[in-house]
C-alpha positions as semicolon CSV with decimal commas, in nm:
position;residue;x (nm);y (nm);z (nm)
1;X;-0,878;-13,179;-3,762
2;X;-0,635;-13,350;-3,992
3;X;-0,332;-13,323;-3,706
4;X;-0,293;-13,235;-3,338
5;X;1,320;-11,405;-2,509
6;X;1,074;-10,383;-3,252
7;X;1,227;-10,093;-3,137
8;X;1,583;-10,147;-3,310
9;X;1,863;-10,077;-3,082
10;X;1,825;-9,696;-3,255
11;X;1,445;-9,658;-3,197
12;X;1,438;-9,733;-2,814
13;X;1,718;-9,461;-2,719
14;X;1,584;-9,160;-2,708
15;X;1,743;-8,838;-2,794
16;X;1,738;-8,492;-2,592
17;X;1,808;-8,150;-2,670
18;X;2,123;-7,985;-2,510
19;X;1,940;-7,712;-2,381
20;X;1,716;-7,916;-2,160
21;X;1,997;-8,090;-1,987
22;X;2,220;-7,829;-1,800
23;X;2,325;-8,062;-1,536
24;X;2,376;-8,430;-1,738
25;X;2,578;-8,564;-2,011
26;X;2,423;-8,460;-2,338
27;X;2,220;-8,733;-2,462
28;X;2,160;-8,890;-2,854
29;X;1,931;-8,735;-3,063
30;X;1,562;-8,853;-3,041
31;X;1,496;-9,137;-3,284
32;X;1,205;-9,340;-3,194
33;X;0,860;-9,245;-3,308
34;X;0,514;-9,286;-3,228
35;X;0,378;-9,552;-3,367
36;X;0,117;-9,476;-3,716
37;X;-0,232;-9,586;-3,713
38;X;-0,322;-9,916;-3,777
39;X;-0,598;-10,106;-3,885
40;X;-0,781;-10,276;-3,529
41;X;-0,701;-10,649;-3,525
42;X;-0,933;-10,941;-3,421
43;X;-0,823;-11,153;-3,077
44;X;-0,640;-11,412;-3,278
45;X;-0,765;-11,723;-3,055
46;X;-1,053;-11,840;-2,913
47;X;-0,883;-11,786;-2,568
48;X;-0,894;-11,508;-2,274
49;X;-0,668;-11,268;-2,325
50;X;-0,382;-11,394;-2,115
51;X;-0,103;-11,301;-2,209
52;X;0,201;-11,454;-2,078
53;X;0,509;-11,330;-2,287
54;X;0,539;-10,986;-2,477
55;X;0,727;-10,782;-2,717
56;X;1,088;-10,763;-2,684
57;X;1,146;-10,913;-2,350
58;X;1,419;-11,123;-2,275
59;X;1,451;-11,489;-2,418
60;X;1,848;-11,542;-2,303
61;X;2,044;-11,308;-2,508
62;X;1,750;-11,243;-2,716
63;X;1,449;-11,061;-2,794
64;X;1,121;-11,187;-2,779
65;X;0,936;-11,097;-3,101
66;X;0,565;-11,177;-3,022
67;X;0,308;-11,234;-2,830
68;X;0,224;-11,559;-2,599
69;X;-0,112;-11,627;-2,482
70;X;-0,144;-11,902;-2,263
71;X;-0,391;-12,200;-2,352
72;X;-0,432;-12,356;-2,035
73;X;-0,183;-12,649;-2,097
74;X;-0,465;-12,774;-2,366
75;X;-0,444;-12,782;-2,746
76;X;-0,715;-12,783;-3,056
77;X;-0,843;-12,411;-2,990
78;X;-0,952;-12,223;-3,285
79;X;-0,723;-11,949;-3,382
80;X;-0,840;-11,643;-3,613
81;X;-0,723;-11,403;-3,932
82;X;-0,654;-11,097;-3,714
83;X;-0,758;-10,908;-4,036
84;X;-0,924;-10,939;-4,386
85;X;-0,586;-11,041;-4,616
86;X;-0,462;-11,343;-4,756
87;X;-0,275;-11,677;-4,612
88;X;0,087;-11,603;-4,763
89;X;0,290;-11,875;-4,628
90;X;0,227;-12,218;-4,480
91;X;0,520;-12,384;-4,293
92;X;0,688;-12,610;-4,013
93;X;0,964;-12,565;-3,835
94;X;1,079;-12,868;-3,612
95;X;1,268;-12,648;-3,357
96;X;1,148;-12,357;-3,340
97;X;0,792;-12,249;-3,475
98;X;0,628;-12,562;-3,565
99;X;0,322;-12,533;-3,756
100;X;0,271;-12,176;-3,848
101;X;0,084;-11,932;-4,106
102;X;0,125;-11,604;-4,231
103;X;-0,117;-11,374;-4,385
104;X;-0,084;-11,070;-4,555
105;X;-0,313;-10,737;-4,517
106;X;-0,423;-10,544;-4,746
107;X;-0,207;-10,211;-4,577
108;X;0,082;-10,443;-4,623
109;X;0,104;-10,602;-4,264
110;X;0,154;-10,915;-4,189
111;X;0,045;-11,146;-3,890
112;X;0,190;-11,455;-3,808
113;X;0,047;-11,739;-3,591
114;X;0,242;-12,017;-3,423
115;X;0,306;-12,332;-3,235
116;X;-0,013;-12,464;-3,401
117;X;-0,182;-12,838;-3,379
118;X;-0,320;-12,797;-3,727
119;X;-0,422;-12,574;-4,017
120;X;-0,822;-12,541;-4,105
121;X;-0,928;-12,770;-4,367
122;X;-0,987;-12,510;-4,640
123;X;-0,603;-12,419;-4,590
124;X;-0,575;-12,796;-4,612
125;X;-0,799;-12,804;-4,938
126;X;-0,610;-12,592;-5,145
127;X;-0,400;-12,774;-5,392
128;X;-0,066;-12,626;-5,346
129;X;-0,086;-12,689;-4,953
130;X;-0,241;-13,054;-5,056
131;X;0,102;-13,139;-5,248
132;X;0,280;-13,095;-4,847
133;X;0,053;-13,342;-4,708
134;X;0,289;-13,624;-4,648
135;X;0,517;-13,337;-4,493
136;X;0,259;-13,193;-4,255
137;X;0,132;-13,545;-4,147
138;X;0,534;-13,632;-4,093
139;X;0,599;-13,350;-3,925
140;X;0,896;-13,224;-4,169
141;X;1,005;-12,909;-4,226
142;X;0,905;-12,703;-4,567
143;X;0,782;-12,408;-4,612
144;X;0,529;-12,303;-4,913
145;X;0,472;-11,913;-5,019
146;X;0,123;-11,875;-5,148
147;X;0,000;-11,594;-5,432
148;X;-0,260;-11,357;-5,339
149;X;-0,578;-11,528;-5,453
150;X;-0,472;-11,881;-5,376
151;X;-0,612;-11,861;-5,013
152;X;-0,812;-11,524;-4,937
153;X;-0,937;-11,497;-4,570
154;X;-1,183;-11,213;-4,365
155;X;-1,145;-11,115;-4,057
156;X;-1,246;-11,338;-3,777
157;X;-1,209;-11,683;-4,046
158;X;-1,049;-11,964;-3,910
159;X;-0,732;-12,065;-4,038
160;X;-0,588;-12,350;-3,778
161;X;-0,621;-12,464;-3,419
162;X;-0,370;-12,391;-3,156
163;X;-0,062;-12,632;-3,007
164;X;0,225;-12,726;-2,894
165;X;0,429;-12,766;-3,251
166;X;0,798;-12,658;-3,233
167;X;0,990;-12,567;-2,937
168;X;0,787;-12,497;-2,659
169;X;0,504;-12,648;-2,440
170;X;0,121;-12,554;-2,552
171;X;0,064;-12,184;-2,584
172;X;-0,010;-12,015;-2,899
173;X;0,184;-11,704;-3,022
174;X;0,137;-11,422;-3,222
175;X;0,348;-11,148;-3,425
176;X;0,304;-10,830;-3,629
177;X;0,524;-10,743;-3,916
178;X;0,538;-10,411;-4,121
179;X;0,568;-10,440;-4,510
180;X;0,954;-10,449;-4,484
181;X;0,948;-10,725;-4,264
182;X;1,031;-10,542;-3,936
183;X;0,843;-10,690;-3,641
184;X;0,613;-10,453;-3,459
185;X;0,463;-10,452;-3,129
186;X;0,110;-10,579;-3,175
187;X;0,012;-10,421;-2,855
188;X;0,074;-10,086;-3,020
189;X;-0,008;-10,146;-3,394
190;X;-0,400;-10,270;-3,381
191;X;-0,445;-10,558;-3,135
192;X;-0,643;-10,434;-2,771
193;X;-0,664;-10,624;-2,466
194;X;-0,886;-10,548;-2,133
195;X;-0,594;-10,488;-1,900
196;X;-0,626;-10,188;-1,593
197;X;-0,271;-10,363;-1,410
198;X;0,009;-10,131;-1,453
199;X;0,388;-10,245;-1,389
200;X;0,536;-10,297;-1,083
201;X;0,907;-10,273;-0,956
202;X;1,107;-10,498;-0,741
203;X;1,447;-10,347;-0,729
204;X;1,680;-10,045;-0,797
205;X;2,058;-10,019;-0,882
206;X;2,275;-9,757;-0,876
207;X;2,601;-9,806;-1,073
208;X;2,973;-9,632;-1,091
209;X;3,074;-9,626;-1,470
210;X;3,464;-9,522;-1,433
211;X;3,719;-9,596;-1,111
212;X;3,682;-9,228;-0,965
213;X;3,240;-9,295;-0,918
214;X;3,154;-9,408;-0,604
215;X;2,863;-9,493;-0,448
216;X;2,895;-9,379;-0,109
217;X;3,257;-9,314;-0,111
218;X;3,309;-9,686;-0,230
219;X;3,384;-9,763;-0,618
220;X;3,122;-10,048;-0,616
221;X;2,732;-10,073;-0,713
222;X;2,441;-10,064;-0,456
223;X;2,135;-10,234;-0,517
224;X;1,825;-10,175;-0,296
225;X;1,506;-10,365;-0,282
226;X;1,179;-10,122;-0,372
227;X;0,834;-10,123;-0,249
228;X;0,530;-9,942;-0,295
229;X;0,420;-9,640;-0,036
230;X;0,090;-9,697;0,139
231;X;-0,017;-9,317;0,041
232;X;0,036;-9,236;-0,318
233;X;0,111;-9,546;-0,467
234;X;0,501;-9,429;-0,508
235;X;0,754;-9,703;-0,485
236;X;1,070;-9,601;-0,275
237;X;1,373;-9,779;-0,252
238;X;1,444;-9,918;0,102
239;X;1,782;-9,837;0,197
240;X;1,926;-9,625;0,514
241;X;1,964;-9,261;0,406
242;X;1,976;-9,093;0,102
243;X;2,267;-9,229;-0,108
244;X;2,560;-8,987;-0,174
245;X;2,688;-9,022;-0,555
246;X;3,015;-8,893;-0,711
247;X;3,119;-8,903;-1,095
248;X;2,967;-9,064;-1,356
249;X;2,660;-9,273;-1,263
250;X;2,424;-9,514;-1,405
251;X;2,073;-9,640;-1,304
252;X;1,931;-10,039;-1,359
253;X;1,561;-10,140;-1,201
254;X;1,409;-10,438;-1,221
255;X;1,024;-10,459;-1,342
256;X;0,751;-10,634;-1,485
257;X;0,423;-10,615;-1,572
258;X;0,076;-10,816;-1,551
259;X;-0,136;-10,792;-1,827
260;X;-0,490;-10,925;-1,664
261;X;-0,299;-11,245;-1,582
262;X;-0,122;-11,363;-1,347
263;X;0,211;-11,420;-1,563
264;X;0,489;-11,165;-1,526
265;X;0,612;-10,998;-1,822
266;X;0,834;-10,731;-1,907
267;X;0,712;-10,327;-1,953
268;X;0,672;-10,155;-2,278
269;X;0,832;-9,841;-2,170
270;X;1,075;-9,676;-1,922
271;X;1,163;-9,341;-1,869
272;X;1,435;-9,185;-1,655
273;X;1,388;-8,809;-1,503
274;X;1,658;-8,646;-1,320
275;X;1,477;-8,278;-1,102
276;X;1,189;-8,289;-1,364
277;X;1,402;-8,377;-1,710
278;X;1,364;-8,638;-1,888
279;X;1,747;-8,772;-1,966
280;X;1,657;-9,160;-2,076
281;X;1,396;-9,291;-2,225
282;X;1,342;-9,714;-2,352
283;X;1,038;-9,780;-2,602
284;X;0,966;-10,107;-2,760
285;X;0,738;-10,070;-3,086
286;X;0,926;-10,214;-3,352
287;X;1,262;-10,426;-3,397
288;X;1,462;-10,534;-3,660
289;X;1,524;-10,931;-3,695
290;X;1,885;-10,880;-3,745
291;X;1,926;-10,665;-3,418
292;X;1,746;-10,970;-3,155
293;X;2,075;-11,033;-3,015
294;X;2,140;-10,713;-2,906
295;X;1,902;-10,780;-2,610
296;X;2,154;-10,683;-2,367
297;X;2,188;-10,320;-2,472
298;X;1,844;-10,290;-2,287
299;X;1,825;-10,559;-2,032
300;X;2,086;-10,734;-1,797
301;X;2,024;-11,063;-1,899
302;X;2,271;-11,215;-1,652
303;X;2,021;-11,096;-1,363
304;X;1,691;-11,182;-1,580
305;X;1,503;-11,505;-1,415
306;X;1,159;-11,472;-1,584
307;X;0,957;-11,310;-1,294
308;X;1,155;-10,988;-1,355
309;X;1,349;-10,809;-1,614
310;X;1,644;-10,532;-1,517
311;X;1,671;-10,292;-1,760
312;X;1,998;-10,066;-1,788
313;X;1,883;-9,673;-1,784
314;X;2,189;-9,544;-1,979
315;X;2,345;-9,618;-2,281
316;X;2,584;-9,914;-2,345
317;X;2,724;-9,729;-2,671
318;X;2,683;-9,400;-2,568
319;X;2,635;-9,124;-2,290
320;X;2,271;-9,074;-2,274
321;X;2,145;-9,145;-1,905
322;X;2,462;-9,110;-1,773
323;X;2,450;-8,920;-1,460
324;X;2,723;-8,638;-1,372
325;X;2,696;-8,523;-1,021
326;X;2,986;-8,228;-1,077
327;X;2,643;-8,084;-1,262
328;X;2,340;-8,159;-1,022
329;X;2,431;-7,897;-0,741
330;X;2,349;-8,061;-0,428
331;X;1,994;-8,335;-0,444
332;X;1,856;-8,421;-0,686
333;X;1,533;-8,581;-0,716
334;X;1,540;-8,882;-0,956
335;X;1,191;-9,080;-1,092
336;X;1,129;-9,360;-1,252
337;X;0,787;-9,446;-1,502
338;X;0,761;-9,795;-1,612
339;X;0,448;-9,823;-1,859
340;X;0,240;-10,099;-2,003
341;X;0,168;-10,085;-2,378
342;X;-0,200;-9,968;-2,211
343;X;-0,096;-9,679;-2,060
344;X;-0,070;-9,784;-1,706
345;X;0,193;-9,642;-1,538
346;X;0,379;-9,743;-1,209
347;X;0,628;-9,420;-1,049
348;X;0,961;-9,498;-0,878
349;X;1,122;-9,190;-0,664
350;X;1,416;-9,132;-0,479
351;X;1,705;-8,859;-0,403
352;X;2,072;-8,889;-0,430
353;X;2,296;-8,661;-0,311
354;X;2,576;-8,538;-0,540
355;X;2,976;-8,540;-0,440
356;X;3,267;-8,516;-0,644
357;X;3,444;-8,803;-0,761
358;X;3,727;-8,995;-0,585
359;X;4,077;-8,774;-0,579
360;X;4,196;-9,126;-0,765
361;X;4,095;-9,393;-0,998
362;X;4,059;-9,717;-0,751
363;X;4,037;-9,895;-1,082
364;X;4,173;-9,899;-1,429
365;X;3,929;-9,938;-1,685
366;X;4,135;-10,066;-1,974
367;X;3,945;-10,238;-2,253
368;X;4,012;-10,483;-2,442
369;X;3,695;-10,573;-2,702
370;X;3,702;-10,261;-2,909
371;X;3,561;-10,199;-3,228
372;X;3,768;-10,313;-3,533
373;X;3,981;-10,559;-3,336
374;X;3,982;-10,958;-3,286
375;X;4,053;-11,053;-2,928
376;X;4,171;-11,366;-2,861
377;X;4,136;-11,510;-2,486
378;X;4,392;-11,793;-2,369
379;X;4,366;-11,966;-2,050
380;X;4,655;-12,046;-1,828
381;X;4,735;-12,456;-1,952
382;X;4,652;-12,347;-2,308
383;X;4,373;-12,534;-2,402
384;X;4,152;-12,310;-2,417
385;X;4,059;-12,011;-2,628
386;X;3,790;-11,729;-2,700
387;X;3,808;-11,520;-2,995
388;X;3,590;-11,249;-3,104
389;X;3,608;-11,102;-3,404
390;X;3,701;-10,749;-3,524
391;X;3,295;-10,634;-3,600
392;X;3,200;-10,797;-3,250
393;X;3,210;-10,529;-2,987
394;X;2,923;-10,301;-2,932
395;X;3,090;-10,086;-2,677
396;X;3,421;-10,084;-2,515
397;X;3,426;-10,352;-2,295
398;X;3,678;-10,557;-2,061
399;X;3,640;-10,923;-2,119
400;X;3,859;-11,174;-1,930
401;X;3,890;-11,578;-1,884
402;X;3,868;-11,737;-1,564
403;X;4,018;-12,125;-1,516
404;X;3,877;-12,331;-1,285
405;X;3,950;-12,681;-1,160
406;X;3,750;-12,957;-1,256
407;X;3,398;-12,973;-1,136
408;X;3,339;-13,267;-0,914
409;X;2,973;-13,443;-1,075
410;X;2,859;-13,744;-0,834
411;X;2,646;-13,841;-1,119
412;X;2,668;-14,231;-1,278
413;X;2,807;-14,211;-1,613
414;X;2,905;-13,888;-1,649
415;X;3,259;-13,779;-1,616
416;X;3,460;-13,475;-1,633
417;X;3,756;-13,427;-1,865
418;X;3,834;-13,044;-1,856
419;X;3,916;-12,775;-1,605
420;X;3,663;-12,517;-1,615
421;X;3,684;-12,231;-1,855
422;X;3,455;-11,892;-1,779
423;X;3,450;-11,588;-2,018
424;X;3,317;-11,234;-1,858
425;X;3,131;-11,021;-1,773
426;X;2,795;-11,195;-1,741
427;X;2,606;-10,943;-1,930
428;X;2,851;-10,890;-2,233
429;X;2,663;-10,829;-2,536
430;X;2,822;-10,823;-2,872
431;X;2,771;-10,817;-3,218
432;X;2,905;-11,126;-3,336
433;X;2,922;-11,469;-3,137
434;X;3,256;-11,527;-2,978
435;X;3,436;-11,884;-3,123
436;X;3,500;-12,100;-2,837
437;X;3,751;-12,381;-2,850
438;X;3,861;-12,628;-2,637
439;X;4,156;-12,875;-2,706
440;X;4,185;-13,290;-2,654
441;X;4,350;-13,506;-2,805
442;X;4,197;-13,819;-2,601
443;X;4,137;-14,107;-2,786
444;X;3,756;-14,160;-2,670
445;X;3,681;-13,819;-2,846
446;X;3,391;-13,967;-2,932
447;X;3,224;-13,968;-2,557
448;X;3,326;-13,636;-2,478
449;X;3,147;-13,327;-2,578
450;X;3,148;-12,962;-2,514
451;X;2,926;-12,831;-2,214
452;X;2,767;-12,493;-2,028
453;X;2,747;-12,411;-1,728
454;X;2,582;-12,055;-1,603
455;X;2,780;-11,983;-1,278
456;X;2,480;-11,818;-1,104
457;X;2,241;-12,144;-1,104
458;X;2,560;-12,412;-1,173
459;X;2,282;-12,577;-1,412
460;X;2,488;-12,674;-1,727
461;X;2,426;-12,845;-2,086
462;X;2,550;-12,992;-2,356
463;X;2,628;-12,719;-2,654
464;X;2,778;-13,026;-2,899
465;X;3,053;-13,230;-3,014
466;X;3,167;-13,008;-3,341
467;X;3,500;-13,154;-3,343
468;X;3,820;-12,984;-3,549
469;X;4,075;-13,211;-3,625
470;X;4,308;-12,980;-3,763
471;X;4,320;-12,824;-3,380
472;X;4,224;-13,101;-3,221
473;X;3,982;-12,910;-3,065
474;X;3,598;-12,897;-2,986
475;X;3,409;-12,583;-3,089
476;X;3,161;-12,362;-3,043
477;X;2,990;-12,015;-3,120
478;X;2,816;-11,799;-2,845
479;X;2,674;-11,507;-2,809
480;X;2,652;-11,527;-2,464
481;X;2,938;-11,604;-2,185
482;X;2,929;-11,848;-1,918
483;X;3,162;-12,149;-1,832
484;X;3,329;-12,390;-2,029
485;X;3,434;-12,746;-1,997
486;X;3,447;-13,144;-2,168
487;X;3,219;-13,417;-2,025
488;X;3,244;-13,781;-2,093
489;X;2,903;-13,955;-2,139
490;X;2,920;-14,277;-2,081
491;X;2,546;-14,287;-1,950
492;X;2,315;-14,460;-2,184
493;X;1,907;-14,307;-2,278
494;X;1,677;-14,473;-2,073
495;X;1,297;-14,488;-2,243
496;X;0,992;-14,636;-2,071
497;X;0,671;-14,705;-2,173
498;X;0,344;-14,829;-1,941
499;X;0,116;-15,021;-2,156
500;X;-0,248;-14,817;-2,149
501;X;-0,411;-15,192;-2,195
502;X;-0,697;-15,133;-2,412
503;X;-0,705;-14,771;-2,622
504;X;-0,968;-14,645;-2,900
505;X;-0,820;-14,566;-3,230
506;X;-0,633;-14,256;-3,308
507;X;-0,518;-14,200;-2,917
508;X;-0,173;-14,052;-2,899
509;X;0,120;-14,296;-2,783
510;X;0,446;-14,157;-2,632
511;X;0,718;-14,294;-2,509
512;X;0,910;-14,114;-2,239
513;X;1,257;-14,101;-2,397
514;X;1,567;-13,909;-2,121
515;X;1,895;-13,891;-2,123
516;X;2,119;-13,723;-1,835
517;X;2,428;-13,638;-2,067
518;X;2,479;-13,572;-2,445
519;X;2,120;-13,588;-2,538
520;X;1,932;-13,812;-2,747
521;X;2,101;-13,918;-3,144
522;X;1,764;-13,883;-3,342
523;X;1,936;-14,066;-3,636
524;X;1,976;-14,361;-3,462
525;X;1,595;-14,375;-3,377
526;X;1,456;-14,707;-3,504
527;X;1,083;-14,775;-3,371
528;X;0,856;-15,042;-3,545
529;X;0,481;-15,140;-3,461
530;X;0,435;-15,516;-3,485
531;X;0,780;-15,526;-3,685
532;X;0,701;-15,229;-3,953
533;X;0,852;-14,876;-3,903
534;X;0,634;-14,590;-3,798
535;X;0,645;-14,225;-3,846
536;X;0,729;-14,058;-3,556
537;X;0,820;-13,722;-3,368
538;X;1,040;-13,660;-3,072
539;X;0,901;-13,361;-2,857
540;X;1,250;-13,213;-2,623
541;X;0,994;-12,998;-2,393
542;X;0,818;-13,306;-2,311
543;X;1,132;-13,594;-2,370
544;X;0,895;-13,846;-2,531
545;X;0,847;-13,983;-2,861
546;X;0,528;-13,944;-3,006
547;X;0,393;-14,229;-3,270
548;X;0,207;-14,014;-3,523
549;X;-0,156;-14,077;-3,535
550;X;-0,158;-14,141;-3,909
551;X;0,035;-14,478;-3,887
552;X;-0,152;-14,795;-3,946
553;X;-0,174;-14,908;-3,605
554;X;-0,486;-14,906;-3,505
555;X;-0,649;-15,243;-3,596
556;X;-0,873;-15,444;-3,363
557;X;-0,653;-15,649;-3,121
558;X;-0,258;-15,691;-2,957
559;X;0,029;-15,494;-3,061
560;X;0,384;-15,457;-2,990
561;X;0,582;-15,148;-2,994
562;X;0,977;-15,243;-3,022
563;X;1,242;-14,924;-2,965
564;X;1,600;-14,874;-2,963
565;X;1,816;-14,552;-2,987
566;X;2,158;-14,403;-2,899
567;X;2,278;-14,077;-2,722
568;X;2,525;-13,849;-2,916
569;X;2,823;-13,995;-2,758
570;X;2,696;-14,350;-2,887
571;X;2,600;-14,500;-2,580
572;X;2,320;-14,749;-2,652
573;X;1,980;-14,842;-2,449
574;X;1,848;-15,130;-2,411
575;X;1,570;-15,217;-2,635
576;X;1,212;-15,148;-2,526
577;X;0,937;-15,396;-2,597
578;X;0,562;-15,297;-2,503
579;X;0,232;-15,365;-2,582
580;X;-0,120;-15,219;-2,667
581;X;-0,445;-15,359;-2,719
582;X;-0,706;-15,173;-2,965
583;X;-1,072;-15,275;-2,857
């Protein structure tokens, strides 16, 4: 071996007739088809079929457009052409795919494999791929399209080994793409897997959608915990009673899905049915690149935390799965089927009673991110601001700024500068990323950067230091909201590195590299072995430097490994100096 979060947002609403809903808002028109045949596909690794991420779940505010299949923490296994075709494009991508093929089928598919160690040598042999060596032993970006006869592979041929390359810890992952480019849900387009599991739920919501719904006679959501029925396998909601439900109403549930492993992951179909009709219906088999971020049509990514997904069962844009009790007449009998891409199936049931809305609105829902206008958030001192733009809003929505005082951080080196700014809702979802700025005007600048924090967890991150002196402002584009506020870093990187004594030649070497505030300045990088530079690569999941294999370090005897490196508010470490023996 030479080297070691779709069904666009249209096709996953489905679309009812009038006629078959007498007693609900009239839903879209159905969209979303069944997928065409396709061409079986080879198990793409030399793994079990473990799957532990899947099509279109969420990955923050975004899609997941793949497959993962866990690889037991390990690298070097031998990955597969899912199909006869050709290798079409070679590439790297430092953060995000790493080391990654693509090869095109004859029916015009394409599969893509990722996060790889290293590419088998006859993709190495070829002469165009040859010309990227110094590029794939450096670990650089490039990417090289290939013709159709420059690299022909069969089914079942290997074509690399599998990795950690990119973003991400070792797992390997896979994708389908349709001639067009649209991704596809391999699950449903050719690839099988062994899996008898079906979903599961964990919890049920019930939601008022204008200030005269109640739930209960109170304008608020309920949420309810679920569990499966000894007889019949039915999951019920635990909650006192049947709930009584006025106005306009919409359903979330939380599920997931095991697919013959023990990771969760999300389902690959939901449908709603109010006394027998069907009134909502979610499907992922294909999405659109362009349409990842809008995640949160589908899921509540504010209440997502990788063990479960909640998906919304109405429409975000729209009135399909809405729920009006002034037509149900009494109970109704509502159920739930969450489906794996197999077929298994997992039944939620419950009744509601129906009651007529509240004589009064208890709240005015007056928004203010609509369609074809920018909206411009202040907070109170005016330092702050959110704007969206005119094309951002998906929906109607009311979006407001919360100020906060400063958080208090008992952590050395770190020190806060700003109030705390939070934009909401949690699960807004819009077209366009909002523009975030915040104003100083201090003269260390330099040391202070812009940082997240998610109110649920109070976990928070650097997002950068993009700096506008014509504002005097730091800035920022998101697509998701949270909270807001400047941090001084005046906390340098700290690296160590135990000497492993004697080593055999070609053994990786890392150096744990961390930093607790602004994150490590790659420029400022400067490692030599015995006095000469080395090629190396830093590796965020794992927060070490890695001295590439390649290098000429690996001559009988003593050697000394010298590092230094800044943060990106400049704050310098002290410089390492280590040793390693080759027997």
């Amino acid at each position: 071996m030479l080297f070691k979060r779709q069904a666009s947002f249209t096709d996953a609403l489905y679309r009812i007739k009038r006629a078959a809903l007498p007693v609900l808002i009239i839903p879209l028109a159905l969209l979303a088809m069944s997928p065409s045949p396709s061409r079986t596909l080879l198990w793409p690794i030399d793994r079990p079929q473990r799957i532990t991420g899947t099509f279109c779940e969420p990955r923050g505010s975004r899609f997941h457009l793949g497959l993962d299949v866990s690889t037991g923490g390990r690298k070097g296994f031998e990955i597969f052409a899912a199909d006869d075709g050709h290798i079409s494009t070679v590439m790297y991508q430092k953060w995000g795919i790493g080391y990654a093929l693509f090869v095109t089928h004859p029916d015009g598919r394409r599969t893509f494999y990722g996060h790889m160690d290293g590419f088998a040598d006859r993709v190495l042999a070829n002469s165009a791929v040859a010309r990227y060596r110094p590029k794939i032993l450096d670990r650089e970006d490039f990417r090289l399209e290939l013709k159709r006869d420059d690299i022909p592979v069969r089914k079942g041929e290997s074509i690399g080994y599998s990795g950690d390359s990119g973003i991400g810890r070792e797992h390997f992952h896979f994708e389908v793409r349709d001639d067009t480019g649209v991704h596809l849900n391999p699950l449903r387009h050719g690839l099988s897997i062994d899996d008898t599991i079906p979903p599961d739920f964990s919890e049920l919501g019930l939601v008022p959608l204008d200030g005269r719904s109640h739930i209960d006679g109170v304008n608020a959501g309920r949420r309810a915990r679920v569990a499966m029925q000894p007889k019949g396998g039915i999951y019920r909601p635990a909650w006192n009673g049947i709930p009584v439900a006025g106005g306009i109403i919409g359903l979330t549930v939380a599920a997931g899905d095991r697919a013959g492993y023990r990771s969760r992951i999300a389902v690959y179909r939901i449908e709603l049915f109010v006394n027998g009709k069907k009134i909502f219906q979610t499907r992922f088999d294909r999405m659109k690149r362009e349409e990842t971020h809008r995640m949160g049509l589908y899921y509540d990514y504010s209440a997502a935390n990788g063990a479960r997904y909640t998906h919304y069962l109405y429409s975000r844009t729209g009135d399909e799965g809405r729920i009006d009790t002034a037509r149900l007449g009494g109970k109704a009998r509502v159920t739930i089927h969450a489906y794996d891409a197999n077929g298994n199936r997992a039944d939620l049931e419950f009744d509601l009673l129906a009651a007529p809305p509240l004589d009064k609105s208890v709240r005015k829902f007056a928004p203010n991110l609509i369609s074809g206008r920018e909206l411009r958030l202040s907070s109170e001192d005016g330092l702050f601001a959110a704007v969206f733009a005119k094309k951002a809003a998906l929906y109607p929505e009311r979006v407001w700024l919360k100020q906060d005082p400063p958080l208090r951080i008992a952590v050395a080196g770190l020190s806060v500068r700003s109030a705390v700014y939070t934009v909401f809702p949690p699960d807004l979802c819009v077209d366009l990323p909002m523009e975030v700025s915040l104003e100083y005007r201090g003269d260390d600048r330099a040391k202070v950067g812009l940082y997240q924090i998610n109110p649920a967890t109070g976990r928070f991150h650097a997002v950068g230091s993009r700096y506008d002196l014509k504002t005097g402002s730091f800035m920022h584009s998101s697509h998701s909201t949270a909270g807001f506020f400047l941090l001084r870093d005046d906390a340098p990187p700290v690296a160590r590195f135990k000497s492993p004594g004697i080593i055999t030649p070609g053994r990786p070497l890392y150096i744990p590299v961390s930093d607790i505030g602004s994150g490590i300045d790659l420029a400022s990088i400067c490692l030599t072995v015995d006095g000469k530079p080395v090629k190396w690569d830093y590796d965020p999941d794992y927060s070490r430097i890695e001295i590439l294999s390649h290098n000429e370090i690996w001559s009988k005897g003593a050697h000394r490994i010298e590092l230094g490196l800044k943060d990106m508010a400049g704050n310098k470490m002290d410089k390492l100096g280590a040793g390693y023996t080759v027997k």
